[in-house]
Kinemage of the C-alpha trace (Angstrom):
@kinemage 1
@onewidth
@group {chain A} dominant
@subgroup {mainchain}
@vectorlist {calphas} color= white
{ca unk a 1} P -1.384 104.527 -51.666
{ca unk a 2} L -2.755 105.707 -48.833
{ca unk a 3} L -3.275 102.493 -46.625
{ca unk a 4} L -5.565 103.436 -43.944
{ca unk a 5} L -5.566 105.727 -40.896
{ca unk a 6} L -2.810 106.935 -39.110
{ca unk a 7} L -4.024 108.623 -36.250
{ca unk a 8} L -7.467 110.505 -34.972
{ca unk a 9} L -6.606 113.303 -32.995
{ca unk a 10} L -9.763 114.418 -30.247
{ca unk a 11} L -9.471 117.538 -27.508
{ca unk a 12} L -9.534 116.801 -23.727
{ca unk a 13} L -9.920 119.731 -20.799
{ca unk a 14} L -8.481 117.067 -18.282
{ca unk a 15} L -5.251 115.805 -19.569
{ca unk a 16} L -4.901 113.681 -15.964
{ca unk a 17} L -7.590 111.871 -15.909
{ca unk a 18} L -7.729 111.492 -20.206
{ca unk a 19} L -4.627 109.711 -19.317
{ca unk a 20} L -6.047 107.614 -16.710
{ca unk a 21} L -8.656 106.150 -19.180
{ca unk a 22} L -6.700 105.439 -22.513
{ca unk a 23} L -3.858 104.139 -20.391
{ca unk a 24} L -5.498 102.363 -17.053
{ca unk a 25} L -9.025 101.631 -18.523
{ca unk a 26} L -8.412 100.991 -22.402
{ca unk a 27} L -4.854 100.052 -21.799
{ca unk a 28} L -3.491 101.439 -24.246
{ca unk a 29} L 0.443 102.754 -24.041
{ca unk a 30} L 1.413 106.606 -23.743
{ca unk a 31} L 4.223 106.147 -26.347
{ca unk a 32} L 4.483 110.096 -26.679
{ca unk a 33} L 4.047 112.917 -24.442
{ca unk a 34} L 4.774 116.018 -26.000
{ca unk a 35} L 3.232 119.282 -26.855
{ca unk a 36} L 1.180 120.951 -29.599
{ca unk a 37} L 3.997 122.628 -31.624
{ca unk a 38} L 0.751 124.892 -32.544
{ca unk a 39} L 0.870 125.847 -29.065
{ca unk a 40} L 3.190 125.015 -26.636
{ca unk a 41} L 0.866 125.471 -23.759
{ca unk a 42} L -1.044 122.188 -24.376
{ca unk a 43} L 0.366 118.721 -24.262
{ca unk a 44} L -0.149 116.336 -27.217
{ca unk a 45} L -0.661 112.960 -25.968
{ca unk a 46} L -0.017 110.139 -28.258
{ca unk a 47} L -1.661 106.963 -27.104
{ca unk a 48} L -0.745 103.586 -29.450
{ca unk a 49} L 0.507 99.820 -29.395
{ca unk a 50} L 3.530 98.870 -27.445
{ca unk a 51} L 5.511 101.255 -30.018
{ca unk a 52} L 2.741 103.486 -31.028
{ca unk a 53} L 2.782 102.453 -35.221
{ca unk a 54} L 1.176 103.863 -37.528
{ca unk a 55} L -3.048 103.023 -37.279
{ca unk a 56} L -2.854 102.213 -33.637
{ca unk a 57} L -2.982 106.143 -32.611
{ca unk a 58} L -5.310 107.782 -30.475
{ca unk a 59} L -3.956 111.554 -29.566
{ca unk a 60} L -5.054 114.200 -27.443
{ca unk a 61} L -4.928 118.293 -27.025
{ca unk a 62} L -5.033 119.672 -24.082
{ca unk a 63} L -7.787 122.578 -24.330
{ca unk a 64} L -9.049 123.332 -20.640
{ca unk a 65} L -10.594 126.156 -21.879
{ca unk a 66} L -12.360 125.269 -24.718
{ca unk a 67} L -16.095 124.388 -25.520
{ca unk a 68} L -17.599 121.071 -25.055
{ca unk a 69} L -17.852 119.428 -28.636
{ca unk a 70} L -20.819 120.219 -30.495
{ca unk a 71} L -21.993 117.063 -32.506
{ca unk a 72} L -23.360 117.753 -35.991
{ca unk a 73} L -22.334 117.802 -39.667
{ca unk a 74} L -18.402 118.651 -40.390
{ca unk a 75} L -17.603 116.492 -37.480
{ca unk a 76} L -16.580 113.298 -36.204
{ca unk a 77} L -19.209 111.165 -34.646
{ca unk a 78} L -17.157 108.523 -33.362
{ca unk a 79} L -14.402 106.639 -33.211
{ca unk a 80} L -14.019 103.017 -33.969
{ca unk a 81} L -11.133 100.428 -32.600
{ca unk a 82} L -10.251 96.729 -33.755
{ca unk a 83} L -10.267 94.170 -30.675
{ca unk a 84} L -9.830 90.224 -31.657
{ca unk a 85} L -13.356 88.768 -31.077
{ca unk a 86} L -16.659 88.603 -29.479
{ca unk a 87} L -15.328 87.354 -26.439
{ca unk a 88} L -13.305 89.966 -26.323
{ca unk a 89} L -16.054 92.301 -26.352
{ca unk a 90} L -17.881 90.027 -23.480
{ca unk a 91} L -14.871 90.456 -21.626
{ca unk a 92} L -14.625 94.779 -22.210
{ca unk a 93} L -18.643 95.025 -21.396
{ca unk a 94} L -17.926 93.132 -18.098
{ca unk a 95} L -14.572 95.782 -17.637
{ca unk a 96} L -16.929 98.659 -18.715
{ca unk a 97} L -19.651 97.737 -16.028
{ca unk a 98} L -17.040 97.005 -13.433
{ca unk a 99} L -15.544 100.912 -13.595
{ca unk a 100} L -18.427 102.529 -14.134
{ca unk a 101} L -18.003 103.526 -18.208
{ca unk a 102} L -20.923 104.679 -20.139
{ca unk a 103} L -21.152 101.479 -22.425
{ca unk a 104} L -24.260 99.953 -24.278
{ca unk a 105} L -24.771 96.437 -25.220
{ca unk a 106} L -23.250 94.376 -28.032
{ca unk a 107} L -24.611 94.335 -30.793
{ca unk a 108} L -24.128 93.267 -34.834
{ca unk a 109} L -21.846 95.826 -37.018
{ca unk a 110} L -22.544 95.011 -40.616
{ca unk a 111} L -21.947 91.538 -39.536
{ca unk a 112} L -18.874 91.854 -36.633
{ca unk a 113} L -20.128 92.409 -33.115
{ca unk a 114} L -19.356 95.904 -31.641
{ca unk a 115} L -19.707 97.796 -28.334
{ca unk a 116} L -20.242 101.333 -27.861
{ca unk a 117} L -18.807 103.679 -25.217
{ca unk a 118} L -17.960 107.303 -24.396
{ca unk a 119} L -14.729 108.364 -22.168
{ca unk a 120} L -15.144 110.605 -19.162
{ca unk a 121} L -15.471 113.767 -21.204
{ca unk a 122} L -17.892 112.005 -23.633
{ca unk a 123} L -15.887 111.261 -26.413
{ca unk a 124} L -17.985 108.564 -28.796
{ca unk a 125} L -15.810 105.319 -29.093
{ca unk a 126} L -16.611 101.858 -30.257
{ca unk a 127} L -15.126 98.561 -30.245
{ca unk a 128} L -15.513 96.507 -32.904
{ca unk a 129} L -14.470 92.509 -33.251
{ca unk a 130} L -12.173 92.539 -36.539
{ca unk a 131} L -9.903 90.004 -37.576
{ca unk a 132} L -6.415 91.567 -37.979
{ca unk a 133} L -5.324 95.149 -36.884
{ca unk a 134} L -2.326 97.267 -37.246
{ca unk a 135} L -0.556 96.703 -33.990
{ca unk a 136} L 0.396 94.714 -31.194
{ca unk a 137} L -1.074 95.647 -27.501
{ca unk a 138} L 1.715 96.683 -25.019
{ca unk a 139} L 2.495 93.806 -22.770
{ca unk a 140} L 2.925 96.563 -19.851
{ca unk a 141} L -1.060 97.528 -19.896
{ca unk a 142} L -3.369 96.428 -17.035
{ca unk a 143} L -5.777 94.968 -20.198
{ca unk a 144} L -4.638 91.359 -20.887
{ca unk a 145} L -3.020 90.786 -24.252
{ca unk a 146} L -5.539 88.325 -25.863
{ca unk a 147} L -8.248 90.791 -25.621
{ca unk a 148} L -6.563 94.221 -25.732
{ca unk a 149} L -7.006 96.886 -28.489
{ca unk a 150} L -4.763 95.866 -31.675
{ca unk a 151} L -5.362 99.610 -33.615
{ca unk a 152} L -7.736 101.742 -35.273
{ca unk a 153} L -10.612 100.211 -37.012
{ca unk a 154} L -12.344 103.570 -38.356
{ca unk a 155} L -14.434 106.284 -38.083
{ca unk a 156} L -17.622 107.836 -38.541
{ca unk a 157} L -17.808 111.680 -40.636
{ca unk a 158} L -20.984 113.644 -40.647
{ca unk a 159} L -21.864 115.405 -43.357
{ca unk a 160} L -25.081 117.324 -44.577
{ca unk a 161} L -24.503 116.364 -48.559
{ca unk a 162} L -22.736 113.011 -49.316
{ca unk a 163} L -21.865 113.124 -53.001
{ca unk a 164} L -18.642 116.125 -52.481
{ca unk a 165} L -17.293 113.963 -49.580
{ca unk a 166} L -17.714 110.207 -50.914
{ca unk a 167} L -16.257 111.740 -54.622
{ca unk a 168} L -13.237 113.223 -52.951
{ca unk a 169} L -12.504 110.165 -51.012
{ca unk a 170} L -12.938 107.750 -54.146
{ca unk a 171} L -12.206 110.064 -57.034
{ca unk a 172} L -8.978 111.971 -55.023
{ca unk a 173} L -8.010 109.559 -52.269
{ca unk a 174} L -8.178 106.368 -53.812
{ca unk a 175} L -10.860 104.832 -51.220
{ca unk a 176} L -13.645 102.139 -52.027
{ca unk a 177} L -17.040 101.854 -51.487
{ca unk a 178} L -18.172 99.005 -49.880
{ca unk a 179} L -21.189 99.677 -48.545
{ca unk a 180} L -24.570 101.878 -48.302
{ca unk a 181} L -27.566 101.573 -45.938
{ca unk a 182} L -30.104 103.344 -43.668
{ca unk a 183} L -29.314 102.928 -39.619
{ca unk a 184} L -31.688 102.157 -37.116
{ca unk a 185} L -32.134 106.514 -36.636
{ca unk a 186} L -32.692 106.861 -40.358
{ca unk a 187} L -29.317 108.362 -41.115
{ca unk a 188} L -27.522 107.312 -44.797
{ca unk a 189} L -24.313 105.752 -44.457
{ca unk a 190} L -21.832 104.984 -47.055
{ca unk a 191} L -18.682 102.959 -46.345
{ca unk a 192} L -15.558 103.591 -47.574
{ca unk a 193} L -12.219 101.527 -46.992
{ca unk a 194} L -8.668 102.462 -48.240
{ca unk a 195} L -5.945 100.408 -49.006
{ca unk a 196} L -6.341 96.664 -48.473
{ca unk a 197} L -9.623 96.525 -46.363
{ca unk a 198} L -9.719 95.486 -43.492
{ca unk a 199} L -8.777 97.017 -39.746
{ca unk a 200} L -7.604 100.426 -39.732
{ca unk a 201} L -9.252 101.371 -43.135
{ca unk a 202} L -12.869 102.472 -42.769
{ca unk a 203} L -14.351 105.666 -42.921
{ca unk a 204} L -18.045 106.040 -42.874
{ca unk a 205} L -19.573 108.783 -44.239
{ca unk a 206} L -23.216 109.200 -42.374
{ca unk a 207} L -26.016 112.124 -43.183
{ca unk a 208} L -28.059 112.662 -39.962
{ca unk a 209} L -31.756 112.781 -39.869
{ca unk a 210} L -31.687 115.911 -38.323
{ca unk a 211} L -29.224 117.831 -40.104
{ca unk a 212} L -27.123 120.744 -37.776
{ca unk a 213} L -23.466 122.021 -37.956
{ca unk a 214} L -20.882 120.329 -35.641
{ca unk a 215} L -17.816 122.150 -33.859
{ca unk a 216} L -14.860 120.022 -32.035
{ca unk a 217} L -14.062 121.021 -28.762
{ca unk a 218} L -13.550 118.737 -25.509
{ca unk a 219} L -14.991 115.340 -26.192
{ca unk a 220} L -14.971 115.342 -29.908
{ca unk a 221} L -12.505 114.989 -33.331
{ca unk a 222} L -10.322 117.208 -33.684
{ca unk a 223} L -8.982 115.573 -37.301
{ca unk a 224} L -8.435 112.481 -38.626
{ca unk a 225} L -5.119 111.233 -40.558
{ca unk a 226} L -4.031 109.035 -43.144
{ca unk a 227} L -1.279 106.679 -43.916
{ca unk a 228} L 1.249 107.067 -46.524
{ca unk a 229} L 4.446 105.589 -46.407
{ca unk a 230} L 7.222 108.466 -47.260
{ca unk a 231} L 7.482 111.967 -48.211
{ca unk a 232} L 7.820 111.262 -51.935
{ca unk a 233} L 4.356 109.633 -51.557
{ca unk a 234} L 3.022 112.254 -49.230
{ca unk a 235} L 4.248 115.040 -51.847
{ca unk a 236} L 2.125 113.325 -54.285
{ca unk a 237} L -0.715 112.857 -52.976
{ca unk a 238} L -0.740 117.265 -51.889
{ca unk a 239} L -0.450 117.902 -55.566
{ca unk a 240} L -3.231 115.268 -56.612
{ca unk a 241} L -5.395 117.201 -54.320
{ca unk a 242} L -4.421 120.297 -54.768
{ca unk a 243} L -5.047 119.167 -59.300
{ca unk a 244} L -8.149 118.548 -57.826
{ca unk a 245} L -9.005 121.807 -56.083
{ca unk a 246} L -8.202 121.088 -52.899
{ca unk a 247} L -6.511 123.707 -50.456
{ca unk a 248} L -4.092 121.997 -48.642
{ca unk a 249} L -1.293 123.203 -46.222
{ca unk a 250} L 2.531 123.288 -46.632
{ca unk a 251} L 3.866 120.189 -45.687
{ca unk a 252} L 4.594 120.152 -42.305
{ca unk a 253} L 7.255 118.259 -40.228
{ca unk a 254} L 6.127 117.407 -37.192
{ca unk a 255} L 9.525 115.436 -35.891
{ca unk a 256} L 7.915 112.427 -35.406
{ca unk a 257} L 6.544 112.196 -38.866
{ca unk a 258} L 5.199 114.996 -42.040
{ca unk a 259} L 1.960 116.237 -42.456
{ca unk a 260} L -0.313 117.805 -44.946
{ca unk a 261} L -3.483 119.509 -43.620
{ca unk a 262} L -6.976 119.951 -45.997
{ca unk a 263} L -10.806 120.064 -45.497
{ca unk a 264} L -12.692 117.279 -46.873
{ca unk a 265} L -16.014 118.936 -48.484
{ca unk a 266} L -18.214 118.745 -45.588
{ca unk a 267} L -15.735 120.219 -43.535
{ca unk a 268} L -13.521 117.730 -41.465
{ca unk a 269} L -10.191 118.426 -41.135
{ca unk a 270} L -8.075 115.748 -42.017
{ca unk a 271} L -4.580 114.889 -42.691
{ca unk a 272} L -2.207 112.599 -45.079
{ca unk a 273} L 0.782 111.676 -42.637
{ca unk a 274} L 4.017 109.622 -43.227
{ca unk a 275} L 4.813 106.562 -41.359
{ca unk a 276} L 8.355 107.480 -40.302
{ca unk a 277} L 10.584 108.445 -38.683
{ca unk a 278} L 8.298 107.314 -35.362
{ca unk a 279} L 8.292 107.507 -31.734
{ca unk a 280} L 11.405 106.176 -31.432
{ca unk a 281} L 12.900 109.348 -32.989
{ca unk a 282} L 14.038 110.554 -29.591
{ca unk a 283} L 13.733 107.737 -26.785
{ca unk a 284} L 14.274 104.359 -26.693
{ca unk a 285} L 10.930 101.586 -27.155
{ca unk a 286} L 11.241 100.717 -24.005
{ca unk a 287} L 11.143 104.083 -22.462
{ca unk a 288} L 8.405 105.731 -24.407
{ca unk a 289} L 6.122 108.415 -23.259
{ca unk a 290} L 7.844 108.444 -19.690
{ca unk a 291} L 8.948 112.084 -19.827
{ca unk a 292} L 8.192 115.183 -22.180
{ca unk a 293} L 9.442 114.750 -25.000
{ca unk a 294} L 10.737 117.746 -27.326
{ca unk a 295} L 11.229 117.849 -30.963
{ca unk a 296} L 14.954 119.494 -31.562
{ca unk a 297} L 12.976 122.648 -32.735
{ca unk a 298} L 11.966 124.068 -29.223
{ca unk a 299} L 14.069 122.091 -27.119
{ca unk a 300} L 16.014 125.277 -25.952
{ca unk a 301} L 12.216 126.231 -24.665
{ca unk a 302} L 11.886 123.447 -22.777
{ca unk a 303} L 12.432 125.316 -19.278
{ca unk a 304} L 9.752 127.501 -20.372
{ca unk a 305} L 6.952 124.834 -21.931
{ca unk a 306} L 7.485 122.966 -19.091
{ca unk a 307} L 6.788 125.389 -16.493
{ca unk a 308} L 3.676 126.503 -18.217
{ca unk a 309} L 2.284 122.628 -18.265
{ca unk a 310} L 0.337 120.970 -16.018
{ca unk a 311} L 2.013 117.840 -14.051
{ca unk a 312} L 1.334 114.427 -15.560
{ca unk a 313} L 2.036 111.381 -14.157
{ca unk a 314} L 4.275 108.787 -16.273
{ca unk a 315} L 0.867 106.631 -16.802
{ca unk a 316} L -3.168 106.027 -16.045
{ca unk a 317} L -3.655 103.723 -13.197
{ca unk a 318} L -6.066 101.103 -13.358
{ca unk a 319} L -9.415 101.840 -11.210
């Protein structure tokens, strides 16, 4: 089954002060700083719960040199993550104001309040009062427990023709409709939720009014993964889709858990991931994200990788 998201993975040009907001103005943990094993030139920061499970993941590439994201169809529009109520939200507007974060107001979500904001770079985000969530907020973060960020609630695909996407999703992938309306703009959106429902399930599949290809770059999606729960499961679920016509890449080991790579139909990339092994592969919970961490693979280049990175420090400071 796949049970929900395990991770949406965006670019950043400035990997210091990326850190600085997901750590000292979200509060969320670094529980993994590491690089692309794509290219060892950027870092690949992995920002989570107090041990960075599955669903709670919000990761970074380093791309100083690419272009700014280009919103449109094939994209990611946003980014949606589960805090515990609406005065929690009260409490992140009043944060949001306070540091100077592009925020809107509150407002009603298909029935749960939610609050829109972008991060430095202009990455879409929104926080959404769920009941439930994947994980448990680090007790370390500057953000107080009872009102921090438990996970992943969703996210938001573009596309320019619905029925391709929405059938692979159902037909292939096992998801649920749940819902289908016109927004405030005009745009269709269908909902879709895997596994039980709930936090850390939703994908919404929205056709904008004014219909132009999207292109990642810094401040947008670079893919969004799925949950599964082994690599028996995970092999599975690459032959369904590839039965179904779906290119898909090798499996993949990434250390830290496998992946299989595919294009949905409107032409996100997205992922089917396994839940282990976890961050906890190579450094103890308690000690997570404070240095680079290596995967066995190109540890004897780790001289090399890390004279060609950027300094970090070990965490975000709150403004």
């Amino acid at each position: 089954m796949i049970s929900g998201l395990h991770h949406v993975t965006a670019i950043t040009g400035r990997p210091a002060d990326n850190l600085a907001f997901y750590t000292g103005v979200l509060g969320l943990r670094l529980v993994k700083k590491t690089v692309n094993q794509d290219d060892v030139t950027a870092y690949h920061l992995f920002y989570g719960d107090e041990a960075g499970r599955p669903g709670t993941e919000v990761t970074f590439f380093s791309w100083p040199d690419a272009p700014r994201n280009r919103p449109g169809t094939g994209s990611v529009a946003r980014i949606s993550l589960a805090v515990p109520g609406a005065e929690a939200l009260a409490w992140w507007r009043d944060r949001f104001a306070r540091l100077g974060v592009q925020h809107g107001e509150i407002m009603d979500r298909r029935g749960h309040p939610a609050l829109r904001c972008a991060d430095p770079e202009g990455q879409r985000l929104e926080l959404v009062a769920v009941a439930g969530g994947t994980g448990t907020p680090w007790a370390g973060s500057p953000v107080p427990v009872e009102v921090g960020i438990r996970g992943l609630h969703g996210v938001t695909v573009e596309v320019a023709t619905p029925g391709p996407t929405i059938a692979l999703m159902t037909a292939v992938l096992g998801f649920r409709q749940t819902d289908a309306f016109t927004d405030d703009a005009g745009a269709a959106v269908t909902v879709l939720e895997g596994g039980t429902g709930g936090a850390g399930t939703e994908v919404a599949v929205i056709v904008p009014t004014a219909v132009r290809p999207g292109h990642p770059g810094i401040g947008g999606v670079h893919h969004v993964a799925f949950r599964t729960a082994d690599d028996a499961a995970q092999r599975t679920w690459q032959q369904r889709l590839r039965g179904a016509g779906v290119a898909t890449s090798p499996i993949v080991d990434r250390y830290y858990f496998k992946s299989v790579y595919f294009h949905e139909p409107g032409g996100t990339l997205l992922e089917i991931a396994t839940d282990g092994p976890g961050f906890a592969a190579d450094e103890p919970a308690e000690h997570l994200g404070e240095r680079l961490a290596l995967p066995p693979f190109l540890e004897p280049e780790r001289a090399q990788i890390e004279a060609g990175l950027p300094p970090l420090p070990t965490t975000g400071a709150d403004r």
